[in-house]
Backbone as CSV, one residue per row, in Angstrom:
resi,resn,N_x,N_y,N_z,CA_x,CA_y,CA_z,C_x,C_y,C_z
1,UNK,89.244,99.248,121.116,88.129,99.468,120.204,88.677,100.031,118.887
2,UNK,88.117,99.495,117.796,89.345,99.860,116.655,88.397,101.199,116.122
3,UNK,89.293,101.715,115.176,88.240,103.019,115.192,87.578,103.039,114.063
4,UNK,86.217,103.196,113.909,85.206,102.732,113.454,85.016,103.650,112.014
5,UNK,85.946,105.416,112.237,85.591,105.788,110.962,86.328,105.608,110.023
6,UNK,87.782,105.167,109.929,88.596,104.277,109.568,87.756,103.106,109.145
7,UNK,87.416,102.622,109.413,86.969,101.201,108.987,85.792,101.108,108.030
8,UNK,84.639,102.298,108.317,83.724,102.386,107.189,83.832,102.845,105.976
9,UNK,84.795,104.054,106.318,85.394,105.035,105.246,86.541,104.609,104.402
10,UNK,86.767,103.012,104.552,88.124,102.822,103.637,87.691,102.711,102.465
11,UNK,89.345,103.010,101.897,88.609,102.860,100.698,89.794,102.290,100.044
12,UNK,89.571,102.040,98.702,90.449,101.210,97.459,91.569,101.823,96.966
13,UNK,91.600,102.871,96.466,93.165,103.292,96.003,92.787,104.858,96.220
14,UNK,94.101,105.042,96.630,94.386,106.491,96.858,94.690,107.475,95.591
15,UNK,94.684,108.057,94.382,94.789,108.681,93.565,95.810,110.055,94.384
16,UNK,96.535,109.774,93.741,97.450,111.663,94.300,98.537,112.296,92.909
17,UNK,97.913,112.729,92.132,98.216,113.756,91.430,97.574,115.252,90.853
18,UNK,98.786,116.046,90.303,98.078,117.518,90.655,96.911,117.622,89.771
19,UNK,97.200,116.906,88.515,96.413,117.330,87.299,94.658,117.105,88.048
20,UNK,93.945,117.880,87.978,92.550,117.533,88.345,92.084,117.406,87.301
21,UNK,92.020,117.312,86.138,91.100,116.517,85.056,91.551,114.949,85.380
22,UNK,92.503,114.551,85.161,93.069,113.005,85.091,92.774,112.884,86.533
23,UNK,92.540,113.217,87.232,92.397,112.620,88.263,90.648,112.541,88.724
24,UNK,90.226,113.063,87.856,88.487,112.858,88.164,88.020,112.119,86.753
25,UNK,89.114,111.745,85.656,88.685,110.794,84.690,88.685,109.284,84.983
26,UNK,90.353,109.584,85.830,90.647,108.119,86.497,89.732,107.525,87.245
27,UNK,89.485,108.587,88.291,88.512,107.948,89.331,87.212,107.441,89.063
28,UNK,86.383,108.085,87.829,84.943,107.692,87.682,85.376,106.192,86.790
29,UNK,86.670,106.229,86.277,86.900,105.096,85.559,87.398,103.611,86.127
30,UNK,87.920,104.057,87.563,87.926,103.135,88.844,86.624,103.088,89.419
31,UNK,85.592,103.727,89.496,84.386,103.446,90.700,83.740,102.468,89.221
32,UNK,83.890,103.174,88.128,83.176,102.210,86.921,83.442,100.400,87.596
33,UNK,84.394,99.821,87.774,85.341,99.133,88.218,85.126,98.686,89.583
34,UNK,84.411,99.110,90.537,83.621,98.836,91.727,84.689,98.763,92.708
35,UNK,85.396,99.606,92.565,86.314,100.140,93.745,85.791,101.519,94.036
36,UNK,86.508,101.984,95.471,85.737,103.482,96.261,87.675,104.055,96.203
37,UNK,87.695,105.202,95.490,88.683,106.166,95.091,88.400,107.335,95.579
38,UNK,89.355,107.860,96.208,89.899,109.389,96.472,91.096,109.643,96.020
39,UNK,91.057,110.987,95.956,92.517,111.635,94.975,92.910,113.003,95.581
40,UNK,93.832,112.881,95.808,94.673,114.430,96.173,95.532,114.972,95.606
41,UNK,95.957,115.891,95.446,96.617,116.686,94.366,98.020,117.063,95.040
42,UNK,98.355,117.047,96.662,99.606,116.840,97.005,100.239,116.337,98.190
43,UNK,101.014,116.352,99.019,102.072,115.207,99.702,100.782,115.740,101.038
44,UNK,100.398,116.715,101.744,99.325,116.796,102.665,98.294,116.413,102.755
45,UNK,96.796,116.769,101.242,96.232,116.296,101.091,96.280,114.863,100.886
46,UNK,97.226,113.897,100.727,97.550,112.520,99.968,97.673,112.173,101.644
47,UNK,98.061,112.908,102.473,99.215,111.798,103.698,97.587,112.358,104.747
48,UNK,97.068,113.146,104.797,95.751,113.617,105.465,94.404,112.309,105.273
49,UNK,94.527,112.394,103.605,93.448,111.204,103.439,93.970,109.914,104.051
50,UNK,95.399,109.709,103.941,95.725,108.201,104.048,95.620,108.163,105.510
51,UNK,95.718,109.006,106.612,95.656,108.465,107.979,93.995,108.494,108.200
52,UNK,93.438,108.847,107.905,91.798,108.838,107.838,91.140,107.188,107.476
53,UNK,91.667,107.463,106.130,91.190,106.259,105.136,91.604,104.500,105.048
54,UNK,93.125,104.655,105.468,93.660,104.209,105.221,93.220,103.105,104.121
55,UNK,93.776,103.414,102.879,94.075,103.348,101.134,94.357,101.629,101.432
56,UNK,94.369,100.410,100.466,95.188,99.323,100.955,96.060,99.997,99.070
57,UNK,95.972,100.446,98.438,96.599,100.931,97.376,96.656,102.322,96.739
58,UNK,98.295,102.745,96.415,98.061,104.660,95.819,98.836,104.462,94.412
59,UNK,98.264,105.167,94.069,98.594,105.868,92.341,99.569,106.722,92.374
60,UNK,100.494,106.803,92.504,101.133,108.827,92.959,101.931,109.031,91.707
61,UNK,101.722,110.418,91.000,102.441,110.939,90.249,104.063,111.454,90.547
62,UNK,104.560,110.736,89.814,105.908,111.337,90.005,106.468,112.793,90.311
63,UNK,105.765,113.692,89.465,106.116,115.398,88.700,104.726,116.015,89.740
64,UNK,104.501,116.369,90.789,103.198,117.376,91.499,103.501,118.574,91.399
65,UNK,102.587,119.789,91.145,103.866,120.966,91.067,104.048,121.415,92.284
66,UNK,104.367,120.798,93.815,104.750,121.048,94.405,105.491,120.035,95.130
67,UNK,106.416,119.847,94.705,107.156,118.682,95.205,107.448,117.677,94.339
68,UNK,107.766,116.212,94.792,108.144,114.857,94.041,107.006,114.006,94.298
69,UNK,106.719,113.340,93.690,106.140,112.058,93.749,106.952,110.910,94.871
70,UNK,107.771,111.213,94.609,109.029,110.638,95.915,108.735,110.435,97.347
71,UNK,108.505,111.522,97.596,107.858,112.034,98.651,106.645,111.686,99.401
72,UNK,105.962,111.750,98.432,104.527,110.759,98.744,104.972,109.462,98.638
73,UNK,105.505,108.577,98.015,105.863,107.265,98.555,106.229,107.247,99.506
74,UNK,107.131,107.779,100.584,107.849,108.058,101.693,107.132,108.202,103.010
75,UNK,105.937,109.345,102.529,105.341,109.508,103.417,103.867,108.402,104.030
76,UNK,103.662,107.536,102.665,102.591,107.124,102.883,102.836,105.583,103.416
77,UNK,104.332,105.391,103.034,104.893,104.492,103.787,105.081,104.276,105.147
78,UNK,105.554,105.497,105.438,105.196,105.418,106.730,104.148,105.890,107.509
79,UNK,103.473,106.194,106.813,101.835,106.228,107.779,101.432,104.500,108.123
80,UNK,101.657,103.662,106.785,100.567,102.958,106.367,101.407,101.959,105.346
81,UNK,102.256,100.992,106.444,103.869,100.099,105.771,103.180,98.923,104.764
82,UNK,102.128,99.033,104.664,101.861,97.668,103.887,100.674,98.376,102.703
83,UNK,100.877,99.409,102.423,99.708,100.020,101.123,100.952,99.936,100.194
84,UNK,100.177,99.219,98.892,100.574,99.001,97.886,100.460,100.426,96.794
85,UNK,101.560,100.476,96.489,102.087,101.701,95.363,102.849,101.448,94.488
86,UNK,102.104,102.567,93.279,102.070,102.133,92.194,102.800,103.590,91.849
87,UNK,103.794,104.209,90.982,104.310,105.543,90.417,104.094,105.453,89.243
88,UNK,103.568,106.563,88.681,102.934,106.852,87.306,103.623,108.135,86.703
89,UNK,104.135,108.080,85.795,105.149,109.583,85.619,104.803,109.527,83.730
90,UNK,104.682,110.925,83.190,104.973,110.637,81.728,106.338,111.215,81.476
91,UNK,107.397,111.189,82.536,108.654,111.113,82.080,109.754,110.280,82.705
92,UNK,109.679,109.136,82.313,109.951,107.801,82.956,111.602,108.354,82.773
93,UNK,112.306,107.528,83.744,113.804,107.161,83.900,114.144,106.341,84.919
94,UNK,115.012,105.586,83.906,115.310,104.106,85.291,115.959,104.859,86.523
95,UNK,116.657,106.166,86.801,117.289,106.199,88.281,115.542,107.191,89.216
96,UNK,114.689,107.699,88.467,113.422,107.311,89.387,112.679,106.218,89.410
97,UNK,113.042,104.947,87.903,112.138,103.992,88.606,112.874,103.010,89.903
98,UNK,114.309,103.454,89.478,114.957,102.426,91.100,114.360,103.353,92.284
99,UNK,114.590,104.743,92.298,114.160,105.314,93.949,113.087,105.164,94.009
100,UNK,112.028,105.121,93.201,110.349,104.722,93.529,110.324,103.102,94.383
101,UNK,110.830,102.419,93.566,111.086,101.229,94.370,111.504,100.755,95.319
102,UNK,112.727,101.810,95.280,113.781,101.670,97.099,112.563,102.770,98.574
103,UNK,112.117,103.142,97.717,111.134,104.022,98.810,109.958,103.278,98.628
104,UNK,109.707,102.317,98.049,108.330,101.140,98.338,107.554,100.878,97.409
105,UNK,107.304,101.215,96.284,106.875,101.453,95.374,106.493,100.221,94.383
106,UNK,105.611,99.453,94.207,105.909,97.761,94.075,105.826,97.926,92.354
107,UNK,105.600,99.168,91.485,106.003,99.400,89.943,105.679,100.368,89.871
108,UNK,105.999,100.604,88.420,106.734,102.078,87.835,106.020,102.338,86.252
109,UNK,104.942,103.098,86.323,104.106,102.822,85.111,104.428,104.629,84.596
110,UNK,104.245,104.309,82.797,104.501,105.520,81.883,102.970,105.778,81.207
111,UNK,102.790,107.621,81.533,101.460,107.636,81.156,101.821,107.800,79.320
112,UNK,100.863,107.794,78.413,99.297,107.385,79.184,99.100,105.861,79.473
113,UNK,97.894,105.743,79.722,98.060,104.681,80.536,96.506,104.498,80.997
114,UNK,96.015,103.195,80.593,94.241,103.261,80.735,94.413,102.287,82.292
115,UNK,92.968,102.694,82.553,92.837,101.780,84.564,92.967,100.529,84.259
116,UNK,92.819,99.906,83.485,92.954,97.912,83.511,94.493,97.809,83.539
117,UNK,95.243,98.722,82.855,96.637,98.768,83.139,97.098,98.844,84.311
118,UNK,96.781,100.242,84.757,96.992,100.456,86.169,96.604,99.354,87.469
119,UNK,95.552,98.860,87.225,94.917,97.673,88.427,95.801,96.448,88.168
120,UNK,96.019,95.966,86.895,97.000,95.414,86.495,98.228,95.783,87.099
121,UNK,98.940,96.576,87.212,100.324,97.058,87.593,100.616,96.723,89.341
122,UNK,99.172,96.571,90.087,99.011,96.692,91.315,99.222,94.580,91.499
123,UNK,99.356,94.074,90.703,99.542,92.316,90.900,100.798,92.408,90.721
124,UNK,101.772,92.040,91.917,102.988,91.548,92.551,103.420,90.727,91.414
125,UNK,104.508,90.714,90.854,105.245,89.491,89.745,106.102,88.712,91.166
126,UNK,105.827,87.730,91.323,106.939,87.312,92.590,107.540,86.550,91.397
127,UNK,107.831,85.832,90.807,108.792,84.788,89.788,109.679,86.253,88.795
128,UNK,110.965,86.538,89.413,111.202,87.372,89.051,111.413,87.107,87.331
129,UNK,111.699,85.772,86.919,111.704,85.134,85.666,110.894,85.478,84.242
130,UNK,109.635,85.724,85.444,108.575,85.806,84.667,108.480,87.460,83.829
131,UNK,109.323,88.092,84.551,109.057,89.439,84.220,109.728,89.766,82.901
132,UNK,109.631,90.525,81.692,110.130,90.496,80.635,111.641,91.181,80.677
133,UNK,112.470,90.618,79.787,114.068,91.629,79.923,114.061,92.625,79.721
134,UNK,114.451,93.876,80.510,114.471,94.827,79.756,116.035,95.531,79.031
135,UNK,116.710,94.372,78.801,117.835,94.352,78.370,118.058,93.997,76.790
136,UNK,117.004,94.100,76.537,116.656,92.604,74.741,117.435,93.823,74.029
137,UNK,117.301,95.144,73.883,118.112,95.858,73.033,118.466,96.947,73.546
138,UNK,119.841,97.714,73.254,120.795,98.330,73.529,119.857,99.488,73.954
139,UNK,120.235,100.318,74.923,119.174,101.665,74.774,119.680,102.974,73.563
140,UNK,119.510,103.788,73.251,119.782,104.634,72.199,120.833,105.664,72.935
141,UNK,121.658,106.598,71.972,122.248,107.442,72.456,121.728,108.087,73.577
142,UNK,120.547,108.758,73.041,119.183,109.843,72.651,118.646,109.540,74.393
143,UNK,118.657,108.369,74.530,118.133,107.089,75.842,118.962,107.686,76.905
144,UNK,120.050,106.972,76.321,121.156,107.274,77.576,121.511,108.255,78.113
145,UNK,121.439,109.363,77.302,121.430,110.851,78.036,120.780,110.971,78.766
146,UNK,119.358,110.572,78.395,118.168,110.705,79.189,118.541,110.510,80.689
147,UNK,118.683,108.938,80.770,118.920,108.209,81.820,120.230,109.044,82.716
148,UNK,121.612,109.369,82.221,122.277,110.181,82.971,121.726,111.430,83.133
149,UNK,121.204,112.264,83.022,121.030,113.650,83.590,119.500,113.117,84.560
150,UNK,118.408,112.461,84.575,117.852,111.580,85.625,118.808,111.370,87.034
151,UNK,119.517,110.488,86.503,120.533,109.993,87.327,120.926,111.256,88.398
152,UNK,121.646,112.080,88.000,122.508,113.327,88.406,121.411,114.453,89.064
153,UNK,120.269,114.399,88.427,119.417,115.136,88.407,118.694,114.921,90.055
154,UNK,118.884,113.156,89.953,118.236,112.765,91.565,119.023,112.384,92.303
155,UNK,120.883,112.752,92.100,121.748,112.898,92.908,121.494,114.093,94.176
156,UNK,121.326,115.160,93.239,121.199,116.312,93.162,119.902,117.099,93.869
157,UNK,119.002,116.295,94.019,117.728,116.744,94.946,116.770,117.052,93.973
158,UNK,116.810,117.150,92.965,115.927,118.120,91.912,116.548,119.051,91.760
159,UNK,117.870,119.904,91.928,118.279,121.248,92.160,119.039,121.159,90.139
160,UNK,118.360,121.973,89.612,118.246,121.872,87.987,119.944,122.696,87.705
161,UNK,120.186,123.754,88.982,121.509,124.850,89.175,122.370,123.857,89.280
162,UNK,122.186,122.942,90.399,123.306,122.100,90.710,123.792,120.819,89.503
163,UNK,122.785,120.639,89.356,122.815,119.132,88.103,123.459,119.717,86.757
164,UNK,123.085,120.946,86.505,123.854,121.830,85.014,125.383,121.612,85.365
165,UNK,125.657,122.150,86.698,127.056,122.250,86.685,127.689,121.331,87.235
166,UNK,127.112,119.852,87.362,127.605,118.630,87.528,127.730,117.938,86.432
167,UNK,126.987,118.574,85.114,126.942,118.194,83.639,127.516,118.822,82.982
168,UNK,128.304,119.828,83.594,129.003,121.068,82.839,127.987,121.289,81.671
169,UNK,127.161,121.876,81.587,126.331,122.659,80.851,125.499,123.786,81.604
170,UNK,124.545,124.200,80.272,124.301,125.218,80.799,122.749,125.253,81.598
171,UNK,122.676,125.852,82.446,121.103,125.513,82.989,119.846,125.483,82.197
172,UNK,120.046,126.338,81.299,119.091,126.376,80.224,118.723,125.439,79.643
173,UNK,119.731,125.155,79.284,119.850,123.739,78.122,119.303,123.039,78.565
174,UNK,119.563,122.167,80.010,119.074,121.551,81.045,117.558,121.739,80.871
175,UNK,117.481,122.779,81.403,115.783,122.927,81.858,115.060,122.489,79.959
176,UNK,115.548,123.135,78.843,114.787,122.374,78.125,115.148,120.816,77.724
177,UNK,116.251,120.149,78.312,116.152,118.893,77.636,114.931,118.442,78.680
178,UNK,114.921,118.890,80.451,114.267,118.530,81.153,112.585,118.390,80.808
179,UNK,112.294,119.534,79.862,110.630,119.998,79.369,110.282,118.857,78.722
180,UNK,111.177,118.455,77.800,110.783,117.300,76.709,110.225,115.945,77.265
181,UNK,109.587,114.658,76.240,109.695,113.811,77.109,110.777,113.038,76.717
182,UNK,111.069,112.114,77.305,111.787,110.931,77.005,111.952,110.360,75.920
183,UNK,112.649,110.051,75.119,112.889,109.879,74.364,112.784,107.743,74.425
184,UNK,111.950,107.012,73.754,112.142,106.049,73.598,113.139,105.013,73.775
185,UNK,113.253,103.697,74.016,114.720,102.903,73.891,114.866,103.183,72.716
């Protein structure tokens, strides 16, 4: 007998980030949109709704202030191997958009960022052809730093102590290049 509150109670995309304004703008801006949204603010509340609900799609913020966004891909994967996820971060770097992906993640979106985007982001490119280069121009100095201390940074676990002195610098420094955002290609 399949279980029945599961089945009434599903719903359309899972929302899981901390910010609670954006996450109750998003959502009235998804039900606008005639999908049924819930949102949690971290890796319990997010992995609690999804065995209940089971989501066929999640939103998850990269940065929660308790934990990774990582994490919640991980976990909701394995609740629930075939929900489509989407990572939303406003401090993008290609070595989290590869682990978002290697942990299931089917794209890698930079806020801000309006819902036709986002629902958009949730359609599979299978013709990998089709997808635009993201090679057309060189990335910037400014870029590439970016991208290595990312890199090192998610060698490293998140540990900001350990990544300084794998960069030989100083933690400080670190933590504010870390505050900033990204710097453009």
């Amino acid at each position: 007998m399949p279980d029945t509150e599961a089945t009434v109670s599903a719903i359309d995309i899972l929302v899981v980030d901390d910010d609670q304004s954006f996450c109750q703008v998003l959502q009235r801006a998804l039900e606008r949109r005639g999908l049924q949204v819930m949102c949690a603010h971290d890796l319990e509340s997010a992995s609690s709704l999804a065995q209940r609900h089971r989501p066929r799609r999640a939103l998850v913020d990269l940065k929660l202030a308790e934990g990774s966004g990582l994490h919640v891909i991980s976990a909701l994967k394995q609740l629930q191997p075939d929900i489509a996820i989407v990572m939303l971060t406003g401090y993008s770097s290609i070595a989290t958009a590869v682990e978002a992906v290697k942990r299931g993640a089917i794209n890698y979106l930079c806020k801000p960022i309006g819902a036709d985007e986002i629902l958009d982001a949730f359609t599979v490119v299978d013709d990998i052809a089709a997808a635009p280069s993201a090679a057309t121009q060189p990335l910037s100095v400014e870029r590439l730093e970016w991208e290595h201390i990312q890199k090192i940074l998610l060698e490293h676990a998140g540990n900001v102590s350990a990544t300084a002195r794998s960069l030989g610098m100083h933690r400080r420094t670190l933590q504010r290049k870390l505050q900033k955002r990204p710097v453009r290609q």
